[in-house]
Backbone as JSON, one array per atom type, in Angstrom:
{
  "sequence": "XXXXXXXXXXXXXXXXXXXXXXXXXXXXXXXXXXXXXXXXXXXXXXXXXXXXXXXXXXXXXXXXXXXXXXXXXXXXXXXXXXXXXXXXXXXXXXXXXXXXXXXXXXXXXXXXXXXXXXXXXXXXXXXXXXXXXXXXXXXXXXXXXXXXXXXXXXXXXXXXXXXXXXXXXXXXXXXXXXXXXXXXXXXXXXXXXXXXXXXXXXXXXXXXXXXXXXXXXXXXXXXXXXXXXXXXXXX",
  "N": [[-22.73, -26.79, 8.29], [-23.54, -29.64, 10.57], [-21.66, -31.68, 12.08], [-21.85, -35.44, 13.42], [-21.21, -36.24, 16.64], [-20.01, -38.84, 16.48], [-18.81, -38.52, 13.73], [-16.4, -36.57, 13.98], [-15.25, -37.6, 16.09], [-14.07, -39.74, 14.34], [-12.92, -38.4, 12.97], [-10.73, -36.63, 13.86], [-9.08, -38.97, 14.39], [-8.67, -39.59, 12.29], [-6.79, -37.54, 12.09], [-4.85, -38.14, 13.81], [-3.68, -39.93, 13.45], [-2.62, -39.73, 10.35], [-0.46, -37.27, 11.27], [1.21, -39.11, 13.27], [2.75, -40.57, 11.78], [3.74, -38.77, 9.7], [5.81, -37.83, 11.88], [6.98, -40.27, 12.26], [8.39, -40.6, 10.43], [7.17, -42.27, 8.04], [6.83, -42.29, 5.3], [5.95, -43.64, 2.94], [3.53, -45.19, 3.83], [2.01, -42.91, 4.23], [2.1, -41.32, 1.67], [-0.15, -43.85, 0.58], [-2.14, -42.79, 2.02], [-2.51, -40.8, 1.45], [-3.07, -40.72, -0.79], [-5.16, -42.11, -1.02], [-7.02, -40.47, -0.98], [-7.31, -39.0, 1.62], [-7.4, -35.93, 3.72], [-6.04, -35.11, 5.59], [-3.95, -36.52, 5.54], [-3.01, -36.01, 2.97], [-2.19, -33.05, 3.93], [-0.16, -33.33, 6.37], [1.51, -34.77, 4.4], [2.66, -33.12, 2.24], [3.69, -31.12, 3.98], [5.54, -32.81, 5.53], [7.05, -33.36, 2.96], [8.25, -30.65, 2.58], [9.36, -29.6, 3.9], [11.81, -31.39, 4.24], [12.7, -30.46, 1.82], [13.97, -28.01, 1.7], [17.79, -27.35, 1.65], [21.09, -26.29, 1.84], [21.56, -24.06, -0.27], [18.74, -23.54, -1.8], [16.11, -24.91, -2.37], [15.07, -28.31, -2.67], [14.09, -29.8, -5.87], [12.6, -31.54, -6.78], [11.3, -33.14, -4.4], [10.1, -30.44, -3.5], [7.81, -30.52, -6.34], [6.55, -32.36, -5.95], [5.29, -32.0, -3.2], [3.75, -29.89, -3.93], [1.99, -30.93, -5.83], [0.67, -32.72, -3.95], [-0.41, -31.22, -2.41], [-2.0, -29.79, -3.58], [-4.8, -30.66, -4.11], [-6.24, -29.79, -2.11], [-6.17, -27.28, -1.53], [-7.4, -26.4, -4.35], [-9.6, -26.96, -3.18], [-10.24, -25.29, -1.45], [-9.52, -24.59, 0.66], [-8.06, -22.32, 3.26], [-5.42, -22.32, 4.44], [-4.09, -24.39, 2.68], [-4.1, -23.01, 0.51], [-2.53, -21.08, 0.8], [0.06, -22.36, 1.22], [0.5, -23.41, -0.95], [0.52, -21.21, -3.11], [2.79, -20.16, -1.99], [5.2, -22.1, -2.29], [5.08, -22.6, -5.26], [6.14, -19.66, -5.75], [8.06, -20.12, -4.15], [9.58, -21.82, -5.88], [9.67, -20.49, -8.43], [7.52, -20.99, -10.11], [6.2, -19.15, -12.22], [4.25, -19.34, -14.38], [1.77, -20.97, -13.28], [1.93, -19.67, -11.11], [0.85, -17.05, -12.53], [-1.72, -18.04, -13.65], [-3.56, -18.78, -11.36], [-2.78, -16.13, -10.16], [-4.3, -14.42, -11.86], [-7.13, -15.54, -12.01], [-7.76, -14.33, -9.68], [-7.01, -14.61, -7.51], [-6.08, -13.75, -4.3], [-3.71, -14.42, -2.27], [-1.73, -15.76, -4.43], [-1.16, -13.33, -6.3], [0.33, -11.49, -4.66], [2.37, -13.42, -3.97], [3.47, -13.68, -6.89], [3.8, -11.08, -7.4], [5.97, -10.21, -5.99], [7.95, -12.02, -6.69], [8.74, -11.55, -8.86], [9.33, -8.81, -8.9], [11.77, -9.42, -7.99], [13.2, -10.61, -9.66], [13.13, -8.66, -11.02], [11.41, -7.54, -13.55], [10.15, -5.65, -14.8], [8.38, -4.71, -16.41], [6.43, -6.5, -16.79], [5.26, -6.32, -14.31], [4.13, -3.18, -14.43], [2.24, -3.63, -16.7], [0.34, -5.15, -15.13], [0.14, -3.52, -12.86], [-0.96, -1.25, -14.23], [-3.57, -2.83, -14.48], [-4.7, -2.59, -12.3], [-3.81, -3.56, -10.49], [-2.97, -3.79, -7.3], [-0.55, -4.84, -6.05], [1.42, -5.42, -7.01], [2.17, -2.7, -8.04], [2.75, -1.73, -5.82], [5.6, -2.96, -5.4], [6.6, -2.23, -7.97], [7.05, 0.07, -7.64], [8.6, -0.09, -5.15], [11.18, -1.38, -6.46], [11.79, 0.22, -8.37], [12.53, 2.36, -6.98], [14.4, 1.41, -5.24], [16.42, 1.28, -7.39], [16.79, 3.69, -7.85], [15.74, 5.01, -10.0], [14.63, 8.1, -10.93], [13.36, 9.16, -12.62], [11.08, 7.38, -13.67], [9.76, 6.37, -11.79], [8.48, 8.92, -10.29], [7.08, 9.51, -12.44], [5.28, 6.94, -12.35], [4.36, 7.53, -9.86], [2.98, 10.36, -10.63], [1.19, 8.93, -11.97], [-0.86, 7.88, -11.03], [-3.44, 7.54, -9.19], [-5.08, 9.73, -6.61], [-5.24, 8.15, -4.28], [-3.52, 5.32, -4.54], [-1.14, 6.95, -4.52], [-0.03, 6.85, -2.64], [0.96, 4.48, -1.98], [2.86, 4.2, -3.34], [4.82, 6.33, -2.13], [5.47, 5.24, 0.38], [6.92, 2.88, -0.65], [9.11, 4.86, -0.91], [10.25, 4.87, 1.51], [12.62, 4.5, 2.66], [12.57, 1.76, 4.23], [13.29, -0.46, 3.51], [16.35, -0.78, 0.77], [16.39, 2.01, -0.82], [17.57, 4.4, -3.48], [18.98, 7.19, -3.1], [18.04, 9.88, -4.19], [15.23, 9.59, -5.3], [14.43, 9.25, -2.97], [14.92, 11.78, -1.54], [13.28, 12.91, -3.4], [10.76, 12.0, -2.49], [10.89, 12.93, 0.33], [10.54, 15.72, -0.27], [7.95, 15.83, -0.95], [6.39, 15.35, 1.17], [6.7, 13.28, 2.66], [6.39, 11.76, 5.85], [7.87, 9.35, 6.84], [9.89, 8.97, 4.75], [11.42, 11.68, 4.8], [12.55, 11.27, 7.27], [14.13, 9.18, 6.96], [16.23, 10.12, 5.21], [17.23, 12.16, 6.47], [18.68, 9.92, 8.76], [20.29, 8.9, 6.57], [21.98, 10.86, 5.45], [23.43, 12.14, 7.37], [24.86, 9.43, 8.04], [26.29, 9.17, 5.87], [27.91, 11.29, 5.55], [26.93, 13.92, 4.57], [26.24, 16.43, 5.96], [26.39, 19.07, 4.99], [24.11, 19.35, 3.1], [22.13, 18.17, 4.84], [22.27, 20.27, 7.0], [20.78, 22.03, 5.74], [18.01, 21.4, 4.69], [17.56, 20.88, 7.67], [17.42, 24.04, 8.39], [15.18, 24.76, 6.45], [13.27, 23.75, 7.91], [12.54, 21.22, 8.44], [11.63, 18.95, 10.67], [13.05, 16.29, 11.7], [15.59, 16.51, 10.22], [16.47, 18.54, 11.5], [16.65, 17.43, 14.15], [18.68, 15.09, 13.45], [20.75, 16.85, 12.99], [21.86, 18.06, 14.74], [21.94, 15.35, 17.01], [24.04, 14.73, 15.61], [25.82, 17.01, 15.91], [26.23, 16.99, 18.64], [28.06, 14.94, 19.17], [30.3, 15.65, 18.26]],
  "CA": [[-23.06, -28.22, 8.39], [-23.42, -29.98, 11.7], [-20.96, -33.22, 12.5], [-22.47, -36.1, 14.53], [-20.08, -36.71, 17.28], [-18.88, -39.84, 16.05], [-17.71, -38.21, 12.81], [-16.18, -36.03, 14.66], [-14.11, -39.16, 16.61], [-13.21, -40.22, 13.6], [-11.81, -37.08, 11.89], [-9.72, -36.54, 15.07], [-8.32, -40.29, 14.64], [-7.77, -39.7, 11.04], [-5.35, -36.78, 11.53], [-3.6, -37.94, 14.68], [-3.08, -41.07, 12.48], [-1.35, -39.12, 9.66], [0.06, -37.02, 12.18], [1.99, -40.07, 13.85], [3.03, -41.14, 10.34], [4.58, -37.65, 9.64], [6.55, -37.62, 12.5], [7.33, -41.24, 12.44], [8.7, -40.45, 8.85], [6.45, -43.28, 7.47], [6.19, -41.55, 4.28], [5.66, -44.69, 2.64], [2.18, -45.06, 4.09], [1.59, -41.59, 4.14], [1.39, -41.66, 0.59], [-1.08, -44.5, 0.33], [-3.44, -42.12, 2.54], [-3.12, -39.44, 0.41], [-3.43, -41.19, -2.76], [-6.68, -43.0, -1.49], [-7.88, -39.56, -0.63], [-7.2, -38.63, 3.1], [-6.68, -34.7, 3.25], [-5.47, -34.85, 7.08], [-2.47, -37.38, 4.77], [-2.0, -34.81, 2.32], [-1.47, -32.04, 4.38], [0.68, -34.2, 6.33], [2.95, -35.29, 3.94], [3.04, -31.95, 1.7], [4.29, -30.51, 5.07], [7.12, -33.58, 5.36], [7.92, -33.1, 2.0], [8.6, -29.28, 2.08], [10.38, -29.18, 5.46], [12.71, -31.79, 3.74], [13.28, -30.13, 0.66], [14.88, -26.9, 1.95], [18.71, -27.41, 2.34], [21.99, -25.66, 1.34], [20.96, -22.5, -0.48], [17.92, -23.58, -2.47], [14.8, -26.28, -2.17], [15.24, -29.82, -4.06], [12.83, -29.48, -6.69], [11.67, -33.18, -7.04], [10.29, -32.9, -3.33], [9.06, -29.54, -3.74], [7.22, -30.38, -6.61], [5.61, -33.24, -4.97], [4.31, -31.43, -2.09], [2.79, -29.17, -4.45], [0.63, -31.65, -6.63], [-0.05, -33.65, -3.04], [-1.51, -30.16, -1.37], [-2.83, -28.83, -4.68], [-6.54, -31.18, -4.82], [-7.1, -29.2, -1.17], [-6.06, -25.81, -2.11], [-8.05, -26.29, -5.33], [-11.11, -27.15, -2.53], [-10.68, -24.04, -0.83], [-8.6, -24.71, 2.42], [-6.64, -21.45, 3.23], [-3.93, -22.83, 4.51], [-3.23, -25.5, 1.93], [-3.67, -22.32, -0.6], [-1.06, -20.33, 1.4], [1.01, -23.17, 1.16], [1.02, -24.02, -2.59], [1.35, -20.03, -3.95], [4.62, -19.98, -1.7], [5.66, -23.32, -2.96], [5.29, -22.17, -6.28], [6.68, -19.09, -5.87], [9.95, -20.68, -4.14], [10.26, -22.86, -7.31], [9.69, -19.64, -9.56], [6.83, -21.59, -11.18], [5.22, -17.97, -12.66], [3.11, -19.72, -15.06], [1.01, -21.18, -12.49], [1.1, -18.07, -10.34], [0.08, -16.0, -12.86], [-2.37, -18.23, -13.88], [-4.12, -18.28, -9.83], [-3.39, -14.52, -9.62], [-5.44, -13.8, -12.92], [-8.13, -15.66, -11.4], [-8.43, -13.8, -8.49], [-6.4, -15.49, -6.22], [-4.87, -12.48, -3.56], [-2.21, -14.73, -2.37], [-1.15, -15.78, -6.04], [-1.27, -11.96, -6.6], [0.74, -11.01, -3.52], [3.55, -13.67, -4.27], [3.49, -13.43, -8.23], [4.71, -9.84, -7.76], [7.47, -10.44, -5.21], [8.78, -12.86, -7.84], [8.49, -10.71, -10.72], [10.06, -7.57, -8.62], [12.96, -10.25, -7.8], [13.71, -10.92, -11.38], [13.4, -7.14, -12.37], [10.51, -7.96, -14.63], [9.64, -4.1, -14.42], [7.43, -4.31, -18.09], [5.1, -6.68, -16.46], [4.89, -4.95, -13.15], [3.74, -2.32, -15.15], [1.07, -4.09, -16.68], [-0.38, -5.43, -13.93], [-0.03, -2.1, -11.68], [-2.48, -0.61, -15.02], [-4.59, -3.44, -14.38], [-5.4, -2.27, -10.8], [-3.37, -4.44, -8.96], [-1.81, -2.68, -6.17], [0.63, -5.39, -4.99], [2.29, -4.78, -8.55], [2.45, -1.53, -8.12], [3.87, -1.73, -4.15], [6.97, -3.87, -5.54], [6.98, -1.68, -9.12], [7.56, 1.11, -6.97], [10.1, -0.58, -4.68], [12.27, -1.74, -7.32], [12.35, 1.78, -8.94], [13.03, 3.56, -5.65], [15.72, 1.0, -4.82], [17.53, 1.63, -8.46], [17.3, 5.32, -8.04], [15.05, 5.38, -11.01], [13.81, 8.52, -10.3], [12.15, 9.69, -13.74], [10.22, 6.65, -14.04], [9.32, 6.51, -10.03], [8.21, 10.0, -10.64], [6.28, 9.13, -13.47], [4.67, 6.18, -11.82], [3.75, 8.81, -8.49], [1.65, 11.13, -11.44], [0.16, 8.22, -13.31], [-1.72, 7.09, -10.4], [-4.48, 8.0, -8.4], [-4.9, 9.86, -5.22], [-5.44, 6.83, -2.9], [-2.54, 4.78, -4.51], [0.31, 7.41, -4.6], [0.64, 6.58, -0.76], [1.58, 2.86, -2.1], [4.0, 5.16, -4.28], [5.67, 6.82, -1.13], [5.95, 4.66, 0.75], [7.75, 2.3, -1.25], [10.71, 5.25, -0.8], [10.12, 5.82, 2.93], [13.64, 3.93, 3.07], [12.72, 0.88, 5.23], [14.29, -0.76, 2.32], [17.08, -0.1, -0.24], [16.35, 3.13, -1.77], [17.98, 5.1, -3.97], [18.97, 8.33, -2.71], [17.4, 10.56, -5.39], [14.26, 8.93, -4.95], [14.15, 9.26, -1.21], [14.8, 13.1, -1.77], [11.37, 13.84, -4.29], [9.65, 11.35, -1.95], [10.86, 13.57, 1.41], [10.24, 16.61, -0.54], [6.33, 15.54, -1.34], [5.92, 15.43, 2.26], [6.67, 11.69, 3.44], [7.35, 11.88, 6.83], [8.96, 8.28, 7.05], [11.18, 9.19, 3.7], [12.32, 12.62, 6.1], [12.92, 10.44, 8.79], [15.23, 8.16, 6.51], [17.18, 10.76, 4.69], [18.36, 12.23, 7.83], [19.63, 9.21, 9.11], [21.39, 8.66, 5.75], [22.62, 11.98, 5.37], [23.91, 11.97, 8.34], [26.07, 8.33, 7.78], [26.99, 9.45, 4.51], [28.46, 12.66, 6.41], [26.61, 14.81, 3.74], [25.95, 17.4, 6.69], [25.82, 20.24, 4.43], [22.3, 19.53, 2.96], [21.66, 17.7, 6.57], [21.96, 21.42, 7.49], [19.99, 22.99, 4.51], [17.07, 21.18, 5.65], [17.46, 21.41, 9.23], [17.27, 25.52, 8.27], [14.2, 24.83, 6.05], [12.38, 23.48, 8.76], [12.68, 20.3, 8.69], [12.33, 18.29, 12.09], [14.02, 15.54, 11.11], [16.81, 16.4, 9.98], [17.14, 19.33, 12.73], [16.92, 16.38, 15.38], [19.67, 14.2, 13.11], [21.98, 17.51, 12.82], [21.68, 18.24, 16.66], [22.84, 14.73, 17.34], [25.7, 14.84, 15.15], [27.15, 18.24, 16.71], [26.84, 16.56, 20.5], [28.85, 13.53, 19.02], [32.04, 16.17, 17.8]],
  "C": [[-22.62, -28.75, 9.75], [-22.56, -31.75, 11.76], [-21.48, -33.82, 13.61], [-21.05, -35.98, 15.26], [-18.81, -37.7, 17.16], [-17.86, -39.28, 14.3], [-16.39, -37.26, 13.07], [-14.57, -36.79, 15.54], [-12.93, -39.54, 15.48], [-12.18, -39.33, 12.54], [-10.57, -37.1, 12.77], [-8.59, -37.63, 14.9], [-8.24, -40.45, 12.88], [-6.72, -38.82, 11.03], [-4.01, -37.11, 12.7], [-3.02, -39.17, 14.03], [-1.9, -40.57, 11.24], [-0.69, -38.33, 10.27], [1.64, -37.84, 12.43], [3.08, -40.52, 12.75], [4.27, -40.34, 10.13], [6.22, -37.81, 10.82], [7.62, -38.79, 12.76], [8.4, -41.62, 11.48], [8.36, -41.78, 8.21], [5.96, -42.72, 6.29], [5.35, -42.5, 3.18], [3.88, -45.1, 2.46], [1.24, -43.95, 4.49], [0.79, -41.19, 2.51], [0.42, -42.28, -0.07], [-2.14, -44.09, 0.9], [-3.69, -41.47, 1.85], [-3.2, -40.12, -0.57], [-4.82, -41.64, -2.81], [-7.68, -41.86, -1.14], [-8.14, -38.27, 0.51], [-6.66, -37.04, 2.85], [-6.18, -34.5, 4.96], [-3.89, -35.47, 5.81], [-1.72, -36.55, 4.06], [-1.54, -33.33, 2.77], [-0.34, -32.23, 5.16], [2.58, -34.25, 5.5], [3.26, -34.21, 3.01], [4.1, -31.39, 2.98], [5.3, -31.36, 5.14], [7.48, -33.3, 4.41], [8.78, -31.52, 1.72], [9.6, -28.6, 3.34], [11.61, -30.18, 4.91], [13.2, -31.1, 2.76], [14.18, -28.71, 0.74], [16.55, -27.82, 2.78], [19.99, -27.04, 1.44], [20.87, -24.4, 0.95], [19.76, -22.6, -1.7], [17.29, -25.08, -2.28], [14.96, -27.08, -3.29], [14.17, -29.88, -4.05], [12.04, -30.1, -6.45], [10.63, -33.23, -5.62], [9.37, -31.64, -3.33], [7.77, -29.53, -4.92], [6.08, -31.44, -6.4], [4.92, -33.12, -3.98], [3.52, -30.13, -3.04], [1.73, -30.02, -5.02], [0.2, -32.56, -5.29], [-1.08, -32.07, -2.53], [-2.45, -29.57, -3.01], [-4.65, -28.76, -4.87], [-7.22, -30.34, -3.29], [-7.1, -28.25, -1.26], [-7.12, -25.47, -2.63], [-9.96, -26.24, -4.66], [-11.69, -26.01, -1.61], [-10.13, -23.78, 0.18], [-7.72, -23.71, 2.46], [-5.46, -21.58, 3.4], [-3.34, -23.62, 3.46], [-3.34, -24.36, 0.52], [-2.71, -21.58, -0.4], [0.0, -20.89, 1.18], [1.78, -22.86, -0.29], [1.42, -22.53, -3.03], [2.34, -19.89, -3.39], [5.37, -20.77, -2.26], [6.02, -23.19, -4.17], [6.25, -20.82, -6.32], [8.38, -18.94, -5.3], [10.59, -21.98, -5.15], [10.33, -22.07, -8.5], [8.89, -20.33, -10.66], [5.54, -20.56, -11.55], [4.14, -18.35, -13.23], [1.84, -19.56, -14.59], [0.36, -19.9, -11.68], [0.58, -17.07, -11.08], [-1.63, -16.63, -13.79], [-3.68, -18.22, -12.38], [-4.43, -17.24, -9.56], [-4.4, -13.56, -10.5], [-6.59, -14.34, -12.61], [-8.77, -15.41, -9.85], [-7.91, -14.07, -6.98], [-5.22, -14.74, -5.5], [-3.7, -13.02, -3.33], [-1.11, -15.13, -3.19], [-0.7, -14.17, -6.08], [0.23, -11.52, -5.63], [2.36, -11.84, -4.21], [4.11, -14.03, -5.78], [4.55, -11.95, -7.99], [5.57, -9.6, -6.97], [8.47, -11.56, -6.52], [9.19, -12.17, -8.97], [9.75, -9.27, -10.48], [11.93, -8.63, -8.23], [13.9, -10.2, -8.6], [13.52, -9.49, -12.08], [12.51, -7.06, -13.5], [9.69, -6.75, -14.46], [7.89, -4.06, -15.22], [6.07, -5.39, -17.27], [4.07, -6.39, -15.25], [3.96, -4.2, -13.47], [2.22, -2.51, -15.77], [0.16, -4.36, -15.92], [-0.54, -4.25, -12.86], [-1.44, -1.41, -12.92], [-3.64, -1.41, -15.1], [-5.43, -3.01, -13.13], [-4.76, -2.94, -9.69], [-2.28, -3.7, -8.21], [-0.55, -3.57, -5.72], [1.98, -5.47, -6.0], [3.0, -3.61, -8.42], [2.99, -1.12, -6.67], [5.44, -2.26, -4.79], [7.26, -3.1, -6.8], [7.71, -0.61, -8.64], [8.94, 1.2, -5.66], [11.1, -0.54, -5.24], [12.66, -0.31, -8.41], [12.9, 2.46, -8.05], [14.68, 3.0, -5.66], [17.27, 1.32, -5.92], [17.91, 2.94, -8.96], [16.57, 5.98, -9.11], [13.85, 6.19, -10.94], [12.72, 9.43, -11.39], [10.82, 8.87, -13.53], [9.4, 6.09, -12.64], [8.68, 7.56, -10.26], [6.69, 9.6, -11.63], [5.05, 8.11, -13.34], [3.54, 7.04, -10.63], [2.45, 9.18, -9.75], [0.57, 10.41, -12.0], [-1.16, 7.68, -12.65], [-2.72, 7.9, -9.48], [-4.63, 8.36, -7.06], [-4.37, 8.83, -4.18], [-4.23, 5.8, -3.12], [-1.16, 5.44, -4.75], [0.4, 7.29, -3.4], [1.11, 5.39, -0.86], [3.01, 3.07, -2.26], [5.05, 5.43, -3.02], [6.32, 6.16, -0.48], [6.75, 3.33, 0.59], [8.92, 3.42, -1.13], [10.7, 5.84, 0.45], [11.44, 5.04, 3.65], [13.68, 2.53, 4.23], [13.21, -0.29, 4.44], [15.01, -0.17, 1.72], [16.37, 1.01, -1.02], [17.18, 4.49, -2.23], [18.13, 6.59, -3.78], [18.31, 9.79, -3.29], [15.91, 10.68, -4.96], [13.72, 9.6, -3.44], [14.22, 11.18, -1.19], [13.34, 13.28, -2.27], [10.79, 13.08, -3.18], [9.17, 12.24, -0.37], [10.24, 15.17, 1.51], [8.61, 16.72, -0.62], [5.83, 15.48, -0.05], [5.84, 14.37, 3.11], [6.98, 11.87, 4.88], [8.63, 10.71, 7.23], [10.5, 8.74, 5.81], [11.87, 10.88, 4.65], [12.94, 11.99, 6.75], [14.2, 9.43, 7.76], [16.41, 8.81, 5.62], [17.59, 11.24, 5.54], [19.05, 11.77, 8.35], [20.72, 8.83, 7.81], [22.29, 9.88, 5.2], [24.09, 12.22, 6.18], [25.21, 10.54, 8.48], [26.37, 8.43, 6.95], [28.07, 10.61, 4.32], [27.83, 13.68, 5.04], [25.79, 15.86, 4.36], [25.52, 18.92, 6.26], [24.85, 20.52, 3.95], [21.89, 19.04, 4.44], [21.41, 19.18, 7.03], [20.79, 22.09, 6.55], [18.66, 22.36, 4.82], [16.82, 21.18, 6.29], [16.51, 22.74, 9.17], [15.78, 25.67, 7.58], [13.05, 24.6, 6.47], [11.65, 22.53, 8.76], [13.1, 19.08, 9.45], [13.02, 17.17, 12.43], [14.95, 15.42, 11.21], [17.49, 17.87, 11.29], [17.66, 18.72, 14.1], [18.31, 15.57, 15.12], [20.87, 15.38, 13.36], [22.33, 17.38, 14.28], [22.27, 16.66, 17.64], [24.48, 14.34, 16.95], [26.67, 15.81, 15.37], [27.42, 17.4, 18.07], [27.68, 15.15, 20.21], [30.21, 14.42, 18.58], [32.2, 17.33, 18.63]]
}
């Protein structure tokens, strides 16, 4: 769709208007834009409200949930940004409902921060579900949170259950660039990871557990032949 020029003028001079507002902290009449409609207003003042509401070690609700129902009617219209907004919003208020109501309709960034929430809270069983539904971002964070707890039956178990193309989600969830469970990081180095090699060496190595550090070295494993080799020229 083509904008005359003058609408054009006037879009411009509706957002440097809420704009000015924002910054002016005129929330006051910020609100009466967005209420009569203005989506320059409500992005606006969602954005004042959510930059206020972070302070000490957790976001005051009452503002956060006010910049959610102000950005929600543009989200709901399709605006990426104002949907980026609201599934974070929600998901730094832990309002799952919602997100799992967004991410069951299809909605990737619902999806994406639904199962960071879920792997947060240890909510393994619905992980689980949702990884047999097909959703991979389930099954990235199902597989995190097993690696990280060492849980290496059911990590294991997860690896077989899945399909060529997503046991590389599998791996690399224990290629150690996070907490993982030492166990874990072993079957994952053993299967051929090169990043999980590359991260048991260095923890081998600060754990001083030099004697497998060597036993792999010998097995021919470059890795850990490079990690041993710096830890002799250091004694």
């Amino acid at each position: 769709m083509v904008h005359s020029p003058g609408e054009d003028t006037e879009d411009a001079a509706r957002w440097w208007r809420a704009y000015q507002l924002a910054e002016n902290d005129q929330v006051d009449e910020l609100r009466e834009l967005a209420a009569s409609g203005d989506e320059h207003a409500r992005r606006q003042l969602a954005s004042w409200l959510s930059d206020r509401a972070w302070c000490g070690t957790g976001p005051d609700q009452a503002k956060m949930a006010e910049a959610i129902e102000v950005i929600r009617p543009v989200a709901d219209a399709g605006d990426d940004v104002a949907e980026r907004w609201l599934v974070g919003w929600l998901a730094d208020c832990d309002r799952l409902d919602e997100l799992r109501q967004r991410a069951d309709r299809g909605d990737d960034q619902a999806r994406q921060q639904l199962a960071g929430r879920l792997a947060a809270h240890d909510m393994l069983d619905e992980l689980r579900q949702r990884t047999d539904r097909g959703d991979d971002q389930a099954l990235r964070h199902l597989a995190g949170r097993l690696a990280a707890h060492d849980m290496l039956d059911e990590w294991r178990e997860l690896l077989d259950a899945v399909d060529v193309d997503r046991q590389q989600v599998v791996l690399q969830a224990a290629a150690g660039g996070n907490p993982v469970g030492i166990n874990v990081l072993r079957v994952a180095a053993d299967l051929g990871s090169d990043s999980a090699r590359r991260w048991l060496a260095r923890r081998l190595a600060r754990e001083g557990r030099l004697d497998e550090l060597r036993l792999r070295a010998e097995s021919g494993d470059d890795y850990a032949r490079q990690q041993l080799a710096e830890e002799q020229a250091q004694t």
